[in-house]
Structure formats: C-alpha cells, structure tokens
VOBA-1610 file (N, C-alpha, C; in pm, whole numbers, padded with zeros to 5 digits, always signed):
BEGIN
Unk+05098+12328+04564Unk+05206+12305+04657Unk+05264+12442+04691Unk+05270+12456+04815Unk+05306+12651+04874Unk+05511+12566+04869Unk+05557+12664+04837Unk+05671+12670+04837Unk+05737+12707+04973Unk+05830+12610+05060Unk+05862+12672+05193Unk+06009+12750+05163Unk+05974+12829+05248Unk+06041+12985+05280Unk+06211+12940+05274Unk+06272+12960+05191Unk+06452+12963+05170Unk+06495+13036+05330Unk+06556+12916+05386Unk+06591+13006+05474Unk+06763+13047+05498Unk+06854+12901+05408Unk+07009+12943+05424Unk+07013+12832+05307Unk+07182+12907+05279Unk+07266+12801+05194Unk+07287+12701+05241Unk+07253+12571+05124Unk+07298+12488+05120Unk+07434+12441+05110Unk+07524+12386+05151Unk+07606+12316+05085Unk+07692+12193+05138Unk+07792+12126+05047Unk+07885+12007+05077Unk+07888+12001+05240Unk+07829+11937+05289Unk+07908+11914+05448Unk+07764+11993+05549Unk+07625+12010+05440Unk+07502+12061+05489Unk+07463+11942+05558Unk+07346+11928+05636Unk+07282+11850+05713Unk+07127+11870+05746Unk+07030+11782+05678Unk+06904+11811+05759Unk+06799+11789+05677Unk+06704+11805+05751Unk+06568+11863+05641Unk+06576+11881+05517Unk+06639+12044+05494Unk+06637+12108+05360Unk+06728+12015+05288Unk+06802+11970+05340Unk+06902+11894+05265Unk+06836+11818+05188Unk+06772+11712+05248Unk+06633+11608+05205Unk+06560+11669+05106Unk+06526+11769+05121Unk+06419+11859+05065Unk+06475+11879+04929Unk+06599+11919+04910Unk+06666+11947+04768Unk+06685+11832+04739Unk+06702+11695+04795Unk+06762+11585+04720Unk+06629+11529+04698Unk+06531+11542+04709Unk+06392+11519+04670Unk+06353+11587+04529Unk+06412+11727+04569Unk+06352+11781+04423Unk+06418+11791+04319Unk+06563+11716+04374Unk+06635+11712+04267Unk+06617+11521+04187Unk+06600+11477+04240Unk+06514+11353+04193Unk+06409+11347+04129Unk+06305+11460+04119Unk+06166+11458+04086Unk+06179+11561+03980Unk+06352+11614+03949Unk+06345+11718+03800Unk+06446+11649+03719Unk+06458+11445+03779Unk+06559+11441+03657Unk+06477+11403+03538Unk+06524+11408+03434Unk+06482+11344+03283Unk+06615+11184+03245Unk+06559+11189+03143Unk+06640+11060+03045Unk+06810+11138+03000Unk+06781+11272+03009Unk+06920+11324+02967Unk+06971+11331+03116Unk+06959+11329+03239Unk+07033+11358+03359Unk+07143+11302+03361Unk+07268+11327+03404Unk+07363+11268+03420Unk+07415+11250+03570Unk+07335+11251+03624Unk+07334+11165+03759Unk+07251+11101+03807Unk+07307+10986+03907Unk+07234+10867+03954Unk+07104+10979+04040Unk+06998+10900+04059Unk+06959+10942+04186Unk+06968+10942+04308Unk+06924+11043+04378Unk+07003+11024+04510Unk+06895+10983+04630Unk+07029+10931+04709Unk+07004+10876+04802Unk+06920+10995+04907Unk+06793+11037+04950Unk+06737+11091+05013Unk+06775+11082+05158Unk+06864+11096+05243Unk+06970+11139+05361Unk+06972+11227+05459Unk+06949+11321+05391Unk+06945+11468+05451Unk+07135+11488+05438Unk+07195+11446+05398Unk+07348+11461+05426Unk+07423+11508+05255Unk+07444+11621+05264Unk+07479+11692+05130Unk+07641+11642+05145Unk+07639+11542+05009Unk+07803+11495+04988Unk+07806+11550+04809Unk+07944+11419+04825Unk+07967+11447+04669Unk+07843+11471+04548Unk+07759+11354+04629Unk+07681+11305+04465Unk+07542+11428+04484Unk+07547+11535+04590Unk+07473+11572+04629Unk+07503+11729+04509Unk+07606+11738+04530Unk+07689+11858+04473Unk+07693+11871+04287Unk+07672+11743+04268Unk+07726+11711+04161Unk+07596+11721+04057Unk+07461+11656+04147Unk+07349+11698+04077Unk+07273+11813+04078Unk+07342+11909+04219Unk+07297+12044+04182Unk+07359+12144+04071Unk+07484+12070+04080Unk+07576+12188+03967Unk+07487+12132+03840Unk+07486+12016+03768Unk+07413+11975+03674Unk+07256+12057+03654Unk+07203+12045+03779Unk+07086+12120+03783Unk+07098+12283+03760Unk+07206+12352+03791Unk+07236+12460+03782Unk+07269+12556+03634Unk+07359+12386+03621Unk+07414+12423+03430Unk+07244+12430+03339Unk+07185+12330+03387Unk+07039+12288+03288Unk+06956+12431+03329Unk+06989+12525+03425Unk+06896+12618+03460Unk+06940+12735+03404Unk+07072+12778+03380Unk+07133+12888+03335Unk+07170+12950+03463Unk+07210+12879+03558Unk+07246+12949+03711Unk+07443+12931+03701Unk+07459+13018+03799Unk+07620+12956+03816Unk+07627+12843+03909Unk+07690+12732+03829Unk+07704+12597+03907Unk+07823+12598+04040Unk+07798+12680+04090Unk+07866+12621+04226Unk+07820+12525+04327Unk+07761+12415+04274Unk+07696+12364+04347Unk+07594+12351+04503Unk+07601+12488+04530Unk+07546+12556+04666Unk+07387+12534+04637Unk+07276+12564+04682Unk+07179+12596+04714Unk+07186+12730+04778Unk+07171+12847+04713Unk+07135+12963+04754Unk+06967+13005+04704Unk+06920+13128+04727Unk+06815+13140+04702Unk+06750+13120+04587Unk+06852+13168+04448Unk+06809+13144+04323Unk+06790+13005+04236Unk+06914+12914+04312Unk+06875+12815+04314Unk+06748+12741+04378Unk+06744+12734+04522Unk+06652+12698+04567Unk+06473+12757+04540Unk+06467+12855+04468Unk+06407+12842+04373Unk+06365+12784+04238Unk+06442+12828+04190Unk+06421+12751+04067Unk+06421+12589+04026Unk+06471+12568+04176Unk+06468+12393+04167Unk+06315+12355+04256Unk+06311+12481+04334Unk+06150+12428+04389Unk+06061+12484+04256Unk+06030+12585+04186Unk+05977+12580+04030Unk+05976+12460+03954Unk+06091+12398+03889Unk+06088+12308+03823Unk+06026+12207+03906Unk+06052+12149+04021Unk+06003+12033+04099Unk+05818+12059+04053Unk+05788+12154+04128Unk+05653+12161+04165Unk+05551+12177+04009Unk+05631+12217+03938Unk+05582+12247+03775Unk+05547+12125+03721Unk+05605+12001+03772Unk+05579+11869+03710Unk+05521+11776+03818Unk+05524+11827+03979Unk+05444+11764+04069Unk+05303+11846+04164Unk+05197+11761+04150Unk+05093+11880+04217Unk+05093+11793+04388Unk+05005+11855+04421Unk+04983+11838+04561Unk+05025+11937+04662Unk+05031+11862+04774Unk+05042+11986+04855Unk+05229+11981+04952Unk+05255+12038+05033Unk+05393+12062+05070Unk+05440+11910+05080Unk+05556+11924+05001Unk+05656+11793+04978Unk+05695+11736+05118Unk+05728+11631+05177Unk+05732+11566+05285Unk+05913+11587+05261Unk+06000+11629+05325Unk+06163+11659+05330Unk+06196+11522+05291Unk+06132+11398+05361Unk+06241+11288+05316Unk+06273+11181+05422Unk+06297+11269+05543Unk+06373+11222+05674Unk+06287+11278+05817Unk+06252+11206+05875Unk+06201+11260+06032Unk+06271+11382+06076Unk+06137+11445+06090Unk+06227+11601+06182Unk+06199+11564+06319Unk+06267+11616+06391Unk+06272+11618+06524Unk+06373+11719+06586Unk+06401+11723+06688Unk+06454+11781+06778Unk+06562+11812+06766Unk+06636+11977+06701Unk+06735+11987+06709Unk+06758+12023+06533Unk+06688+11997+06472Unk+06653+12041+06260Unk+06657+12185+06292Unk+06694+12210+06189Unk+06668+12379+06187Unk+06650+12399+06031Unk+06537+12475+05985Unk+06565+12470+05799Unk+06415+12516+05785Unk+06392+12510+05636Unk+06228+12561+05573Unk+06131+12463+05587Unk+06171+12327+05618Unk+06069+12224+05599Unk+06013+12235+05770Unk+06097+12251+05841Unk+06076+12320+06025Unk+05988+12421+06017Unk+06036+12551+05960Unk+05954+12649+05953Unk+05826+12606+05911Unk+05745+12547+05783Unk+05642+12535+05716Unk+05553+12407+05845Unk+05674+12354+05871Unk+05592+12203+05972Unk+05531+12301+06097Unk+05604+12431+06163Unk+05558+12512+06245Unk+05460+12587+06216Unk+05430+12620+06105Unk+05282+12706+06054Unk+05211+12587+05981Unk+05186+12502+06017Unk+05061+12457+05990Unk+05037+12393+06138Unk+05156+12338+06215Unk+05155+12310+06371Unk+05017+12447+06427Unk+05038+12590+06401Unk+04983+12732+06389Unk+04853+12691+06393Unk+04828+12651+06235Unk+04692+12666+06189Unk+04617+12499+06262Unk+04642+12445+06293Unk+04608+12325+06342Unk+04575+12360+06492Unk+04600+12481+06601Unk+04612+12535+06694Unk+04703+12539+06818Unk+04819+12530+06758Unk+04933+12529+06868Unk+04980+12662+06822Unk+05062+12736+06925Unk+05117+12874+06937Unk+05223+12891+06956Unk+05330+12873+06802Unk+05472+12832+06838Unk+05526+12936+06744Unk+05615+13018+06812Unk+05692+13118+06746Unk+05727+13059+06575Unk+05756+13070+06481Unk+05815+13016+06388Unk+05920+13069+06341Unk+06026+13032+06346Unk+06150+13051+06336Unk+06217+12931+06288Unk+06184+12841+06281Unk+06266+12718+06177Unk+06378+12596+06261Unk+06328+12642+06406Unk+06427+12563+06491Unk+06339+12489+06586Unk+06344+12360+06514Unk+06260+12212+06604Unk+06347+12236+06752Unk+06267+12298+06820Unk+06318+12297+06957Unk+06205+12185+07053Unk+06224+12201+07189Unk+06145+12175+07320Unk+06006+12247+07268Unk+05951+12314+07239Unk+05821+12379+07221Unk+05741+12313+07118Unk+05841+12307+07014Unk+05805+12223+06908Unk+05736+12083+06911Unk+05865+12033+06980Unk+05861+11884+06976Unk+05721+11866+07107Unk+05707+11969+07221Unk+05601+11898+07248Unk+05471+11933+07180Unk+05439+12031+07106Unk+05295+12100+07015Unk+05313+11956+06934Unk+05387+11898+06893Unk+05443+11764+06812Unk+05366+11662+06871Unk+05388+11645+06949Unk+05325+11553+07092Unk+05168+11525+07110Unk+05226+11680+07147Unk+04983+11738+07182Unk+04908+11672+07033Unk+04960+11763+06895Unk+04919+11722+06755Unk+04863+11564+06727Unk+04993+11488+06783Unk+04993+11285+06757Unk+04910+11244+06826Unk+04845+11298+07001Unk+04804+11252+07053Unk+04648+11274+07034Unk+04622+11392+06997Unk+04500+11402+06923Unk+04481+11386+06813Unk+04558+11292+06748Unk+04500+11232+06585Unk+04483+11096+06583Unk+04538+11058+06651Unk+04558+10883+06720Unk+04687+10883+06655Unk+04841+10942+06660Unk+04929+10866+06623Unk+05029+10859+06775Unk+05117+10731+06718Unk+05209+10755+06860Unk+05292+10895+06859Unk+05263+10963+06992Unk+05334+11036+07039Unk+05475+11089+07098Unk+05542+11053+06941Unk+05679+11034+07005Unk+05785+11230+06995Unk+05720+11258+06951Unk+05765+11438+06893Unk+05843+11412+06773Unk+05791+11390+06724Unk+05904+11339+06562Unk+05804+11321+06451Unk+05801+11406+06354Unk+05703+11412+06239Unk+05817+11338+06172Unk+05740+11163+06157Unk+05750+11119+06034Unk+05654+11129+05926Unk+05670+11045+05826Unk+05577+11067+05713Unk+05413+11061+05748Unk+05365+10991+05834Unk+05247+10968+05860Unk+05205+11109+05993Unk+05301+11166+06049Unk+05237+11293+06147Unk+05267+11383+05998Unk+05385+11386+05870Unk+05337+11476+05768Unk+05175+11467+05719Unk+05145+11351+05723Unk+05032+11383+05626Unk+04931+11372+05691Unk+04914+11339+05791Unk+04785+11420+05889Unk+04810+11559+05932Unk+04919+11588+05960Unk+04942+11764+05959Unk+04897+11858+05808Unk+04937+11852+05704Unk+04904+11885+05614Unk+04733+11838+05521Unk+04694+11778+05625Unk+04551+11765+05535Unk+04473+11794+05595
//
C-alpha cells in the first residue's frame, strides 16, 4: 500500500476525503484496549473524530492535540498499513468535484498512469472530473465523474 502524500492539517470542523481517510485508519488501528467507539466514516471531522485521534496520539507518543499534522498523519498511515496489505485505501466517501486532499492527489496519478494528463495538485476540479468521465466510459462504468468505490477499484488495479 503506497502511502498518499500529507498534504494539510487536519482538524475539528475539517471536511472531505482525507477526513475519511483518517477515520478509516483510525478504525483499522483500534484494538480491545481502544477507548473509542468506531467511527462513523463521513468525511466530517467532529467531536468523536478528535477524540480518537488524541487517543491515537497518546498510544503513539505524539502530542495529542487532536489535529492531523504530518507526524501524525504518518504514523497513523504506518500503524494502519502495518496491519493492512493491499493496495491504496479507498477514503470512504465519493470524490468528486470540488475535494481537495491526498486521496485527490493519489486518485490524479494513477488517473496519469492509466493515460489522462492532469496536472496533480489535489484539487478535483473540471479537468478531473472529466479524465473521471473518459476513465468510466472506457471500463464500462457509468459515467458520472465521481469515483465511487467501484471507479476506486478499477482505477487502482
């Protein structure tokens, strides 16, 4: 599993992709000792969102401010991927038009290697969403510009 590129802090009142992306991997590093529920996969960083990163933070030896900064978002993509194999984690939530984050960026370089020619910069724009389009329509999926789970996993394989 390639680790996608940290591109900003997370935090309380975040939105998106990455958001998804941490509440994924923070689900897939709890144990029997966790002291939080699991979470609701959203993309929408609230309370209970905050609460299992600081936990995750204390269990890592990080300072728990509950943020997602780089050291975090490392070490929580480490632990995730240390106990899951395969290949890039699916965020959680449909990207589309208007996401901006690492799971954008990584969905744009393999958009790349698949043969579309899209700047990568991490912002599901108009360019995106139609290489999105071109991609569905030559795999047989509907062509709506919106990688759900099923344009993830024909993109990535």
């Amino acid at each position: 599993m390639s680790k996608p590129a940290y591109v900003t802090s997370s935090q309380r009142g975040s939105a998106g992709p990455d958001t998804a992306l941490i509440q994924t991997w923070l689900n897939g590093v709890r144990d029997p000792c966790t002291y939080y529920a699991p979470l609701t996969v959203d993309g929408h960083y609230g309370r209970s969102t905050v609460r299992a990163v600081q936990e995750f933070q204390l269990r890592s030896g990080l300072e728990a401010d509950g943020k997602v900064g780089q050291k975090t978002w490392d070490a929580l993509y480490a632990q995730y991927a240390a106990s899951h194999d395969g290949g890039e984690q699916y965020p959680g939530i449909p990207l589309r038009n208007g996401h901006t984050g690492a799971a954008i960026q990584s969905a744009q370089e393999q958009l790349n290697r698949k043969g579309a020619q899209l700047t990568v910069d991490g912002h599901y724009g108009d360019r995106t969403q139609s290489a999105v389009r071109s991609f569905q329509k030559a795999n047989g999926l509907t062509a709506d510009g919106v990688i759900g789970s099923e344009t993830w996993v024909r993109l990535y394989s």
